[in-house]
BALOBA-1460 file (C-alpha; in Angstrom, 3 decimals):
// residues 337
<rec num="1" residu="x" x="-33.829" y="11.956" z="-4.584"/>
<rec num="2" residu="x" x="-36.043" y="10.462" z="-1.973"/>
<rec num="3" residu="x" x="-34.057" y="7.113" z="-1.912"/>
<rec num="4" residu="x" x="-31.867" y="6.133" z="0.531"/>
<rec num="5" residu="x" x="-28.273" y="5.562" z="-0.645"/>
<rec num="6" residu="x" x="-25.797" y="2.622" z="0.639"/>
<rec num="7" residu="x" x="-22.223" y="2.199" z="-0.419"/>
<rec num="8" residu="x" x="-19.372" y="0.428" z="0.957"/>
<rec num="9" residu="x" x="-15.608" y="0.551" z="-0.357"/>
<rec num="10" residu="x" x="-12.392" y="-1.470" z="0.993"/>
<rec num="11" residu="x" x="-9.778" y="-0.035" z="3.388"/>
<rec num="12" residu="x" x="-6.631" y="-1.488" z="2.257"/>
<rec num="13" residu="x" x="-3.403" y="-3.256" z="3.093"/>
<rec num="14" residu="x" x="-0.314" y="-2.186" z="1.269"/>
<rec num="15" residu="x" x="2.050" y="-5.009" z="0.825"/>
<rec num="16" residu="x" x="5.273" y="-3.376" z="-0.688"/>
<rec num="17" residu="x" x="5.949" y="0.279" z="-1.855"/>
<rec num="18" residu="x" x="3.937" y="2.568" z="0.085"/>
<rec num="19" residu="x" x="5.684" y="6.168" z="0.774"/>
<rec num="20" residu="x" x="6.461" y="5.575" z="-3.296"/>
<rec num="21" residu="x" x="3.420" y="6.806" z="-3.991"/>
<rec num="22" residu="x" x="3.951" y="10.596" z="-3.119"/>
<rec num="23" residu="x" x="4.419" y="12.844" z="-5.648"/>
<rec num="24" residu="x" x="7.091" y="13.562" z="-7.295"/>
<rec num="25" residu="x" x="8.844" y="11.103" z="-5.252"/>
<rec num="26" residu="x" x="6.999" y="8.687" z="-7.785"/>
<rec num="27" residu="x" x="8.284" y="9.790" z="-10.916"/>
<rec num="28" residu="x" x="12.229" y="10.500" z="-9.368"/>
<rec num="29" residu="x" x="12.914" y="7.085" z="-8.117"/>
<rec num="30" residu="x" x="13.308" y="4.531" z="-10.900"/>
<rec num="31" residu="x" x="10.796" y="1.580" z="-11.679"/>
<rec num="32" residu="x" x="8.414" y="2.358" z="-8.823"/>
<rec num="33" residu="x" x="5.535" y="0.266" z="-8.212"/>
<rec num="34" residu="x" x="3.172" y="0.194" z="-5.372"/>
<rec num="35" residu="x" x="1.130" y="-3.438" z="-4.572"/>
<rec num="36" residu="x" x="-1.735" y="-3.279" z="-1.951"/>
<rec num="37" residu="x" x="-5.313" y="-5.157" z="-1.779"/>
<rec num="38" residu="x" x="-8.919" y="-4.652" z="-1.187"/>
<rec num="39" residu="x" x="-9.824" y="-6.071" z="2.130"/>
<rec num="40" residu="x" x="-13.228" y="-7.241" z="3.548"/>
<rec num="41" residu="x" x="-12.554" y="-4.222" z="5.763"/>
<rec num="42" residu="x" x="-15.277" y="-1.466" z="4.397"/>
<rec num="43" residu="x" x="-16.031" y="2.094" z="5.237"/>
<rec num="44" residu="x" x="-19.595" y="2.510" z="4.833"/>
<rec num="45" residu="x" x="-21.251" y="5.448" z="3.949"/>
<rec num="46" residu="x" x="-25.659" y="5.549" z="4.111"/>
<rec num="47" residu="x" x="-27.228" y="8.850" z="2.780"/>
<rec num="48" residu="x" x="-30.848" y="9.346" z="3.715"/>
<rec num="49" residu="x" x="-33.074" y="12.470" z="2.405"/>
<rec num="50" residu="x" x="-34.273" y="14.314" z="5.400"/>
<rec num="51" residu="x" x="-36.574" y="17.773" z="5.671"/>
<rec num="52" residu="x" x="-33.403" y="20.139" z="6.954"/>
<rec num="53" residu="x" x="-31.933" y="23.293" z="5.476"/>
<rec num="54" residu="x" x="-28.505" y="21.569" z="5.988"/>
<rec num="55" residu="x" x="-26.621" y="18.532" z="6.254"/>
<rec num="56" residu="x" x="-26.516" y="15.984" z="9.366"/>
<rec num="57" residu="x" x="-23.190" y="13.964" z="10.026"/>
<rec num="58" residu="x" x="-23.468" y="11.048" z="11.939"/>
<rec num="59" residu="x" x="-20.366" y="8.776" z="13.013"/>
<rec num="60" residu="x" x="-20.898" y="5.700" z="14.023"/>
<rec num="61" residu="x" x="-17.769" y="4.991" z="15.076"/>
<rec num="62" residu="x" x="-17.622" y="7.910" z="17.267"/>
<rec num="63" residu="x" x="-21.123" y="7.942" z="18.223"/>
<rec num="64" residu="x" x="-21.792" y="11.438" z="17.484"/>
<rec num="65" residu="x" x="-24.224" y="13.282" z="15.300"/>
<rec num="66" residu="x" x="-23.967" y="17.167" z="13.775"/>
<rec num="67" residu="x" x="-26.094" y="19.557" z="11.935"/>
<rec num="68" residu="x" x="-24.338" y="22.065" z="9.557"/>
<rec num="69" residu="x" x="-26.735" y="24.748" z="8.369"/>
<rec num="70" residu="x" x="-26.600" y="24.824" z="4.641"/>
<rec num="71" residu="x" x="-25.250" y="28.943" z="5.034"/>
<rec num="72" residu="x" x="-22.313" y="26.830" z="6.810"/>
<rec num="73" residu="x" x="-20.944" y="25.915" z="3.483"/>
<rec num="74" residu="x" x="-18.789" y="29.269" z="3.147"/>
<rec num="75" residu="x" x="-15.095" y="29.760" z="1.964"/>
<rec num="76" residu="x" x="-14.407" y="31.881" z="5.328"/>
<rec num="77" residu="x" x="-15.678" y="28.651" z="7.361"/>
<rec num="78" residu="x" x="-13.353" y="26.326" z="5.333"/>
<rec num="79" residu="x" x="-10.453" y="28.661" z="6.003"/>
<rec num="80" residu="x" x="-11.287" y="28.910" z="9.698"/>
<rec num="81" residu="x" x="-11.846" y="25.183" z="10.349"/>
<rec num="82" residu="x" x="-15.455" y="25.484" z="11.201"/>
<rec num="83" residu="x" x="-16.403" y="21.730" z="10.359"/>
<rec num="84" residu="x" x="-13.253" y="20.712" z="12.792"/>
<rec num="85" residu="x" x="-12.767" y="16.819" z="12.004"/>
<rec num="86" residu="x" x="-15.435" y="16.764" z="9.447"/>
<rec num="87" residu="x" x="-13.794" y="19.178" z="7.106"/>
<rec num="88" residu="x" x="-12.998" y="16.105" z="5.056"/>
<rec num="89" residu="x" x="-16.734" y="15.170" z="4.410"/>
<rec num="90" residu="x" x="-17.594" y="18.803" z="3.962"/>
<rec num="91" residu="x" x="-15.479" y="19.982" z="1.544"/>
<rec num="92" residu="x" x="-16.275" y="16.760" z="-0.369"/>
<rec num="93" residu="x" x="-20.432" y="17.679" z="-0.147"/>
<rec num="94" residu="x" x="-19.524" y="21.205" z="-0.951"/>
<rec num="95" residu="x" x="-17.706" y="19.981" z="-4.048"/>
<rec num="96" residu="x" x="-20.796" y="18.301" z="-5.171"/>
<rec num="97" residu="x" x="-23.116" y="21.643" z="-3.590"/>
<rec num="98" residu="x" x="-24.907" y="19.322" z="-1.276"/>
<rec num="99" residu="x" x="-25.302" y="21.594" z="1.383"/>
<rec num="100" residu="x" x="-28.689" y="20.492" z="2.823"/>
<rec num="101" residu="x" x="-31.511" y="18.011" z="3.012"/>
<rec num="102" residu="x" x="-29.695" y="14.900" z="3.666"/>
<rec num="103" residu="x" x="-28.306" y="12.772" z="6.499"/>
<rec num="104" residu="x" x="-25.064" y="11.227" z="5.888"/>
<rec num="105" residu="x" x="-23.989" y="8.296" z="8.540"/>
<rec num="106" residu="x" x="-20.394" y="7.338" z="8.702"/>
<rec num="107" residu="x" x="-18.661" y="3.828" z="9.513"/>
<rec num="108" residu="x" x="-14.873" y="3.750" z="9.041"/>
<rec num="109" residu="x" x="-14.497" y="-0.484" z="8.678"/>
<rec num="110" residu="x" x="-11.172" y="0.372" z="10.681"/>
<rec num="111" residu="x" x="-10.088" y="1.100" z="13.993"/>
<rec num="112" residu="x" x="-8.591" y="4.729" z="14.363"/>
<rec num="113" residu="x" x="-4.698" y="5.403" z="13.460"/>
<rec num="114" residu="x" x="-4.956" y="2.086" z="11.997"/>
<rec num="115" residu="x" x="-2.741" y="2.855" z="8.817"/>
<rec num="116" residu="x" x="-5.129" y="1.001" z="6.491"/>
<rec num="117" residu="x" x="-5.897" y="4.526" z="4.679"/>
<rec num="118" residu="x" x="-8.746" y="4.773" z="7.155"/>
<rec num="119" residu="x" x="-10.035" y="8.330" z="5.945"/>
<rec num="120" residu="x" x="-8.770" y="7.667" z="2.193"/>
<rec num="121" residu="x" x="-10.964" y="4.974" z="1.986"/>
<rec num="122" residu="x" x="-13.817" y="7.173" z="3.802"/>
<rec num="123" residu="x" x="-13.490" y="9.562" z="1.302"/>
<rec num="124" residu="x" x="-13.652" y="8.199" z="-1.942"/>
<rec num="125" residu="x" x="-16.553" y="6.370" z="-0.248"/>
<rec num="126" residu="x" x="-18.265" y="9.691" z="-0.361"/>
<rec num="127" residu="x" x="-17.761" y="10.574" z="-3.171"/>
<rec num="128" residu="x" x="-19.239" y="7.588" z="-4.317"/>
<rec num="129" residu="x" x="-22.217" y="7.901" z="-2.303"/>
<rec num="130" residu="x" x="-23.063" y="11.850" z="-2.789"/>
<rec num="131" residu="x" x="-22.355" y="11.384" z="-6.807"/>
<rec num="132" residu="x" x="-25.259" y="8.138" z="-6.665"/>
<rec num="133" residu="x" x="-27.182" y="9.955" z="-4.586"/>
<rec num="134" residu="x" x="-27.164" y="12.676" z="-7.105"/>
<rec num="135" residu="x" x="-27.141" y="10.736" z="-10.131"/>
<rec num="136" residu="x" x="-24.314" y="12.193" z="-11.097"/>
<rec num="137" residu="x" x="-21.972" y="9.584" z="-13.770"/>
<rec num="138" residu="x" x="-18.077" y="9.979" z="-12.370"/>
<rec num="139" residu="x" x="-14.716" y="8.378" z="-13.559"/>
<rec num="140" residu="x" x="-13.178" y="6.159" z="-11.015"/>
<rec num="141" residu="x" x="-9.933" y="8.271" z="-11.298"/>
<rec num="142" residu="x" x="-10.840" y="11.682" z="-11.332"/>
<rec num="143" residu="x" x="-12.872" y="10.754" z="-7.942"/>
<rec num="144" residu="x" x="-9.757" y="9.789" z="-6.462"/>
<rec num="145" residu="x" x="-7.543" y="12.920" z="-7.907"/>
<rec num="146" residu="x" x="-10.204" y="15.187" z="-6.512"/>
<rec num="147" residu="x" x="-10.532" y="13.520" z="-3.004"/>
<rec num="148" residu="x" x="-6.710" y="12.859" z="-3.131"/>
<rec num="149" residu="x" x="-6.216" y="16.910" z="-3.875"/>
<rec num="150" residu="x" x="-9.050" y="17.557" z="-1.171"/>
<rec num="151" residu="x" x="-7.403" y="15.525" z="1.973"/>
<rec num="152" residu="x" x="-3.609" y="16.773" z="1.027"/>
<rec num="153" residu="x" x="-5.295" y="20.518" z="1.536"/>
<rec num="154" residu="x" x="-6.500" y="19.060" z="4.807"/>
<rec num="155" residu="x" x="-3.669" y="17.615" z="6.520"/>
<rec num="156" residu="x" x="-1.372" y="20.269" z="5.109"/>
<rec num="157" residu="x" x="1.216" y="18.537" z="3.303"/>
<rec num="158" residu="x" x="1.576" y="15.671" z="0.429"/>
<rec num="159" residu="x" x="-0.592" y="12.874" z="0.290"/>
<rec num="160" residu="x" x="-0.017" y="9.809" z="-1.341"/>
<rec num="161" residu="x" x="-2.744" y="8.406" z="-4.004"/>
<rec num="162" residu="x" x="-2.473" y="4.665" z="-3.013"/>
<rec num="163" residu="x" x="-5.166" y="4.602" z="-0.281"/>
<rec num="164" residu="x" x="-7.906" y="5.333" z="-2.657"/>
<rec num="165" residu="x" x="-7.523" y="2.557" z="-5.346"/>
<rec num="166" residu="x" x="-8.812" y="-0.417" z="-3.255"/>
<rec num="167" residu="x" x="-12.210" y="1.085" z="-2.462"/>
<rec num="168" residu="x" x="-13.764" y="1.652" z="-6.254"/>
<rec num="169" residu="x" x="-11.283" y="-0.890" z="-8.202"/>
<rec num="170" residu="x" x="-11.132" y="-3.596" z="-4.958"/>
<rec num="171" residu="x" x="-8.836" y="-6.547" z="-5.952"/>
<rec num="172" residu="x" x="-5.213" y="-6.752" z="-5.637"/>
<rec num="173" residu="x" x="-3.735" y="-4.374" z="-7.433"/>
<rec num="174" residu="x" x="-0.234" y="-3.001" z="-8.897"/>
<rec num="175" residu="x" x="-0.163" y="1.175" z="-9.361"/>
<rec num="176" residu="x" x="2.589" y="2.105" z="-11.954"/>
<rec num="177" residu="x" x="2.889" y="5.989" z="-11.566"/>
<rec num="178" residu="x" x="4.030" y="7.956" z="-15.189"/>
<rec num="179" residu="x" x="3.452" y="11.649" z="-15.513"/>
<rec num="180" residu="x" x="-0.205" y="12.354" z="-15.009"/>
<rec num="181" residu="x" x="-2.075" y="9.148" z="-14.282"/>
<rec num="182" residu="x" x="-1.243" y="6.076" z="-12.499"/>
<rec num="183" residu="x" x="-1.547" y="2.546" z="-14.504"/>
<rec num="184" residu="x" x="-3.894" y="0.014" z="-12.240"/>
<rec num="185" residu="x" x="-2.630" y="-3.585" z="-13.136"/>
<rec num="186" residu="x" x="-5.564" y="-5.794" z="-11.392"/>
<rec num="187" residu="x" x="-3.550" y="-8.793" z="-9.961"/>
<rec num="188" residu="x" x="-6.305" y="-10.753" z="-8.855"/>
<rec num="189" residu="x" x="-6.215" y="-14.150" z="-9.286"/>
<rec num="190" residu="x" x="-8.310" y="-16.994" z="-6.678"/>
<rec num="191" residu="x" x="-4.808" y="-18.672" z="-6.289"/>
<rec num="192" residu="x" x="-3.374" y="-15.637" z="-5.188"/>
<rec num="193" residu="x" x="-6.370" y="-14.361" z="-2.537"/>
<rec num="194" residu="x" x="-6.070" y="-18.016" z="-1.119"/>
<rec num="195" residu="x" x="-2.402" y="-17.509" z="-0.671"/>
<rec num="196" residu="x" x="-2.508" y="-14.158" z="1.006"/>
<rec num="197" residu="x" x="-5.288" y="-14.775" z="3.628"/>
<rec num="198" residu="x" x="-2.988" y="-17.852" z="4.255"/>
<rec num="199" residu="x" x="-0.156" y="-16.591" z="4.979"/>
<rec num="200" residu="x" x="-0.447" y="-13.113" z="6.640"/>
<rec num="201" residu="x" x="-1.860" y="-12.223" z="9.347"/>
<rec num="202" residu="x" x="-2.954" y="-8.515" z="9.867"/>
<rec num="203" residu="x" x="-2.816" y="-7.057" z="13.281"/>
<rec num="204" residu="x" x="-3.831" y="-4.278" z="15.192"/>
<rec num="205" residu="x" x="-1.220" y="-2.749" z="17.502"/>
<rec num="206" residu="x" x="-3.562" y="-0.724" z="19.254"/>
<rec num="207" residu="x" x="-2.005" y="2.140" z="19.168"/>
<rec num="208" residu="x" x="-2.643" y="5.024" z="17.031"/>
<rec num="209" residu="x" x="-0.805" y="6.990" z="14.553"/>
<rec num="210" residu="x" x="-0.674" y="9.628" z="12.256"/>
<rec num="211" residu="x" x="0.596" y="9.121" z="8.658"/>
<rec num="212" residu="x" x="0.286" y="12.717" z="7.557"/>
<rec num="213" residu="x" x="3.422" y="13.732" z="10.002"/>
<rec num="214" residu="x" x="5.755" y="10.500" z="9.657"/>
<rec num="215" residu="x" x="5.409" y="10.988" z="5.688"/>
<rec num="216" residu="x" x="6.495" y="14.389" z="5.832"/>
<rec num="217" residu="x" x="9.555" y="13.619" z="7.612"/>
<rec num="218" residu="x" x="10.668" y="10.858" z="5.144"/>
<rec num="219" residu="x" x="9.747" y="13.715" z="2.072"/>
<rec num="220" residu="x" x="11.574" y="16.471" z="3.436"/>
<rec num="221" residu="x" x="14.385" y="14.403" z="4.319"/>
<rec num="222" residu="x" x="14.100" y="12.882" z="0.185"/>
<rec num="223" residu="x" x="14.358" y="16.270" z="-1.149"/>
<rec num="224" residu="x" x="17.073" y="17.357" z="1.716"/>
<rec num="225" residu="x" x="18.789" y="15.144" z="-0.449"/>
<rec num="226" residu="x" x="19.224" y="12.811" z="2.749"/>
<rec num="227" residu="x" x="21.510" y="9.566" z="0.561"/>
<rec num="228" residu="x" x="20.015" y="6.781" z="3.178"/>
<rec num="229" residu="x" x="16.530" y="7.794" z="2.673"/>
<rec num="230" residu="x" x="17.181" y="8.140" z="-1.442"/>
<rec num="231" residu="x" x="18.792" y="4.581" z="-1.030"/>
<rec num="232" residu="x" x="16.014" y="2.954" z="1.161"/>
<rec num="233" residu="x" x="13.363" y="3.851" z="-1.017"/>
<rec num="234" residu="x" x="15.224" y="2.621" z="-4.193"/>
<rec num="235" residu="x" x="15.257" y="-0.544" z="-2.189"/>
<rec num="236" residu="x" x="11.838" y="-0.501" z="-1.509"/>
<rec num="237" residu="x" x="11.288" y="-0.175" z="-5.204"/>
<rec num="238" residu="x" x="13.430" y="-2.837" z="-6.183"/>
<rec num="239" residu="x" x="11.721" y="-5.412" z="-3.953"/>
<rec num="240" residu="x" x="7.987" y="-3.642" z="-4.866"/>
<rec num="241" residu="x" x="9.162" y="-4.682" z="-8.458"/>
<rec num="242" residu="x" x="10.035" y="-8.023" z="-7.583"/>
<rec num="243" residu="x" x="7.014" y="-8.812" z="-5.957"/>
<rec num="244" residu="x" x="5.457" y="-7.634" z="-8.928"/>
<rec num="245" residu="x" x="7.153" y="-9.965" z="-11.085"/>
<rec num="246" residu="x" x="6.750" y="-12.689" z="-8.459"/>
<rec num="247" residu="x" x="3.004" y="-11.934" z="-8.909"/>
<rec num="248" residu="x" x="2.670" y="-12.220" z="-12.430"/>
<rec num="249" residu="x" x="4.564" y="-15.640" z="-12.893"/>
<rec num="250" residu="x" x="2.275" y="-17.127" z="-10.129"/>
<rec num="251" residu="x" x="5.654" y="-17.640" z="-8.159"/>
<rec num="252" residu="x" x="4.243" y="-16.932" z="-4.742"/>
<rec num="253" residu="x" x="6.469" y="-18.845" z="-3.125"/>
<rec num="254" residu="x" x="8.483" y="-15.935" z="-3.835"/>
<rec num="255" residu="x" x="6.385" y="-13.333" z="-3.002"/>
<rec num="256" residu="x" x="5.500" y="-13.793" z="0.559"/>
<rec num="257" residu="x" x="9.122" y="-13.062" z="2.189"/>
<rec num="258" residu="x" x="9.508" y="-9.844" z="-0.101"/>
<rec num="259" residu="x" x="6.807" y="-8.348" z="1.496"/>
<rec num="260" residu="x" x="8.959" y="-9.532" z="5.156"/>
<rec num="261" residu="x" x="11.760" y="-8.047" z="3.484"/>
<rec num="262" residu="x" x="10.221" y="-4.805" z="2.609"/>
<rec num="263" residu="x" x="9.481" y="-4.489" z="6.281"/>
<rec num="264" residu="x" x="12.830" y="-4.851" z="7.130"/>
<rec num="265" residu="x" x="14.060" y="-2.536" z="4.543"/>
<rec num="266" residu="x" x="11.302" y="0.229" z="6.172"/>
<rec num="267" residu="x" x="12.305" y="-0.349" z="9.274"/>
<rec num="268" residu="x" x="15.816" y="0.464" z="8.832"/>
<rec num="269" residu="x" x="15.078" y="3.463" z="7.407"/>
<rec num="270" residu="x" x="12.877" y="5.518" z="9.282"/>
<rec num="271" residu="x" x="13.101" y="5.512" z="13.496"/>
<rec num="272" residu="x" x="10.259" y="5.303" z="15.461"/>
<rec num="273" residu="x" x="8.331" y="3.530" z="12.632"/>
<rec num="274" residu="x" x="7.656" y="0.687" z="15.197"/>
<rec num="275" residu="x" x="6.579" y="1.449" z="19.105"/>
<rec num="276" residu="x" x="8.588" y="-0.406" z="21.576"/>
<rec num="277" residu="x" x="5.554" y="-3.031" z="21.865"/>
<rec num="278" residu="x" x="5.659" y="-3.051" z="18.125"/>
<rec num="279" residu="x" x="9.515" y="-3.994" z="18.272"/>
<rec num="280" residu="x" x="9.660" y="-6.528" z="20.964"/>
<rec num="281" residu="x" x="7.313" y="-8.588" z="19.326"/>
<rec num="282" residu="x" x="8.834" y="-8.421" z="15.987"/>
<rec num="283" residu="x" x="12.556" y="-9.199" z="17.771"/>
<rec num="284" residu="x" x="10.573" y="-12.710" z="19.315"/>
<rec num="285" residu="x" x="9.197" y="-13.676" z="15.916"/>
<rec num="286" residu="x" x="12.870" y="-13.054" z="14.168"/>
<rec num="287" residu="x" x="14.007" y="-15.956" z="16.840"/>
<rec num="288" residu="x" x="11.557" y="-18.116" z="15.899"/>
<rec num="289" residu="x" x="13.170" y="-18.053" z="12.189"/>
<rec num="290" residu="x" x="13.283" y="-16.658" z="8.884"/>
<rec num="291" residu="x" x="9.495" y="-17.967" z="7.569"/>
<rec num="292" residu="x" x="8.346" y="-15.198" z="9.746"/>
<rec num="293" residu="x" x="8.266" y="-11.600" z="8.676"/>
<rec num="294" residu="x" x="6.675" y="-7.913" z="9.996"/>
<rec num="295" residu="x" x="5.866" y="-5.574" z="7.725"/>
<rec num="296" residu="x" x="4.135" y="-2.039" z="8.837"/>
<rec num="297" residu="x" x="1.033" y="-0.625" z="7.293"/>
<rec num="298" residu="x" x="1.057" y="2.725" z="6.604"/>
<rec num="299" residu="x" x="3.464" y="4.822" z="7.940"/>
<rec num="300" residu="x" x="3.806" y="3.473" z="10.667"/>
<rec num="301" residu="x" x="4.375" y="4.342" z="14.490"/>
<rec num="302" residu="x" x="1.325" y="2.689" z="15.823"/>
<rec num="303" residu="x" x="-1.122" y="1.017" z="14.113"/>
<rec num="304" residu="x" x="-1.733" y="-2.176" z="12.228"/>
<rec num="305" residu="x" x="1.364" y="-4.195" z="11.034"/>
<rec num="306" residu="x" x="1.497" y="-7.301" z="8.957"/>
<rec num="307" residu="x" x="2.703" y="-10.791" z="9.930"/>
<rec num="308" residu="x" x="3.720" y="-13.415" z="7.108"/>
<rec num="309" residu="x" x="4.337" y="-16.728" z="8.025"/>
<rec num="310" residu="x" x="3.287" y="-20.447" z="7.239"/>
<rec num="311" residu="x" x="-0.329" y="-21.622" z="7.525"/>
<rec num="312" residu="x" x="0.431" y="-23.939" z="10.170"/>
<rec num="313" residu="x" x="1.584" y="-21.134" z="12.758"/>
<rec num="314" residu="x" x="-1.623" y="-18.995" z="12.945"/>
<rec num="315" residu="x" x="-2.184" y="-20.534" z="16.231"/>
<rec num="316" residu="x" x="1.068" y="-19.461" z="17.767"/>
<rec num="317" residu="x" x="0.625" y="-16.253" z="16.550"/>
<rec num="318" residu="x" x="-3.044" y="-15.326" z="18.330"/>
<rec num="319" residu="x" x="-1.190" y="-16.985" z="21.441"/>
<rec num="320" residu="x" x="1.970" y="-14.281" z="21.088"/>
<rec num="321" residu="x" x="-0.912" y="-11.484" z="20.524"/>
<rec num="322" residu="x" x="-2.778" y="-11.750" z="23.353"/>
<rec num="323" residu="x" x="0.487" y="-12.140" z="25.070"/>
<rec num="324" residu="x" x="1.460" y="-8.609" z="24.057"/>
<rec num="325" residu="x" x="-1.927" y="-7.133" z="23.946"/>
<rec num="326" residu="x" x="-2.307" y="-6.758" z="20.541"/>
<rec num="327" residu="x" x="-5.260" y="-7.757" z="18.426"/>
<rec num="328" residu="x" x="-5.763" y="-10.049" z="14.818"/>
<rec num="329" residu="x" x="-8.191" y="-8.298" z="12.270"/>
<rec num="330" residu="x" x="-9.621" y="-11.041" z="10.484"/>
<rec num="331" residu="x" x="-10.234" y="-10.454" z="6.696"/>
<rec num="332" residu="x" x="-10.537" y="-11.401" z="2.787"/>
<rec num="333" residu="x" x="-9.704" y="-10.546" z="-0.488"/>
<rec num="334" residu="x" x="-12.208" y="-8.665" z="-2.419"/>
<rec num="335" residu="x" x="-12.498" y="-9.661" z="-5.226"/>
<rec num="336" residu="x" x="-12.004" y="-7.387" z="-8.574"/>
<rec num="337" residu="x" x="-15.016" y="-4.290" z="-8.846"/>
């Protein structure tokens, strides 16, 4: 194992149905469906063999390197947050019982609170890397159940699975939850990548947030039996569905002010899901008309946020960005893995 190992997967951008994807919340609403795509966006995980009885961590995003002993790797460490914010990445390397001679170096492809599934994407990236590394043959989905199982441990309450699809399968893709497993329908088509990048724009608020807590308010207020969340998320379903179906009869016409409307739909339904920046610019682009749309990524409350709109106004909008200090993140479509 003397070879260095290099892998990359896609943060992604959920166009309709995200929050559907937590369980059982999945399998209690009717006809859910949950559409998001690979972007050019990549976490980036390098593993390099090094002479240490232990593991070195280095982010490059934070600029900041630690050593872990390999007698680190103990049960009473995990359950006393020894690693702090790299429990994530441990618990992953103690999964595969990689505890020492190797330096792992970290690049997240996404600014932080960014609600592109940031630290999903991260993760599966791991797991992708160690298991090469290792030579170790893994299934695409059982990576994702582990890692998925791993980060809900982390962040102490339900996590949903759609973050970790667009890193190994890339593509645009439709998750259909049953009991069990979740059906990937690849979407992909050049038509449709052409018709995305051309008509939304994905933007960076610059201001952080944390998914973990704003989902756990919408769950406990599902199961509190709360009738406006129940009935939002139905919606949400209903126009995931449609997009779906918009998608597969190449009617994209149709498609790009469903994912506007699913914004809208979101935004009724949970406060605080856009900051007061966030909502003054979306209340200027509903005056400039209907062909415009906002749609949040993630769970919002910071973060990035999509913009739909016709190919002719991507000017206007970098002009209104810079006026409210916000920032474009330029990307593609990967294509299908």
């Amino acid at each position: 194992m003397s070879k260095i190992t290099t892998v990359e997967g896609s943060v992604r951008v959920d166009l309709l149905g995200g929050t559907l994807d937590l369980v059982p919340i999945n399998l209690i609403l009717p006809d859910v469906v949950t559409l998001n795509l690979a972007t050019s966006l990549k976490a980036k995980v390098v593993i390099t063999p090094i002479d240490f009885d232990g593991v070195e961590i280095v982010s490059k995003d934070y600029k900041t390197t630690d050593k872990f002993n390999s007698r680190d790797f103990t049960a009473e460490n995990f359950q006393n947050k020894f690693f702090g914010n790299l429990e994530f990445i441990a618990r992953i390397l103690h999964l595969f019982g990689l505890h020492s001679g190797v330096r792992m170096e970290l690049e997240s492809g996404s600014p932080p609170g960014a609600g592109l599934g940031g630290s999903s994407a991260m993760g599966v990236t791991c797991y992708s890397a160690i298991a090469t590394h290792m030579k170790i043959p893994y299934e695409r989905v059982e990576a994702i159940q582990k890692v998925n199982a791993i980060e809900a441990l982390i962040i102490d309450c339900p996590a949903g699975y759609q973050d970790y699809y667009p890193a190994l399968f890339g593509g645009v893709l439709g998750l259909k939850p049953s009991p069990g497993r979740v059906e990937v329908i690849q979407l992909f088509t050049e038509e449709l990548k052409e018709i995305l990048e051309s008509h939304v724009t994905l933007v960076y608020s610059g201001e952080t947030r944390n998914s973990g807590i704003n989902n756990w308010e919408v769950y406990k207020a599902f199961f509190n039996k709360d009738a406006a969340v129940r009935a939002g998320l139905a919606e949400i379903a209903n126009l995931s569905n449609k997009a779906l179906k918009a998608i597969q009869s190449k009617n994209y016409e149709a498609l790009i002010p469903l994912i506007g409307a699913e914004g809208e739909e979101r935004r009724k339904l949970f406060p605080g899901i856009l900051t007061q920046n966030m909502n003054q610019l979306h209340m200027v682009l509903k005056d400039q008309g209907p062909h415009f749309g906002m749609k949040i990524c993630g769970a919002g409350g910071g973060g990035c946020f999509l913009i739909t709109h016709r190919p002719s106004d991507r000017e206007y909008i970098d002009q209104l960005l810079a006026k409210f200090q916000m920032k474009r993140l330029p990307f593609k479509v990967e294509r299908p893995l």
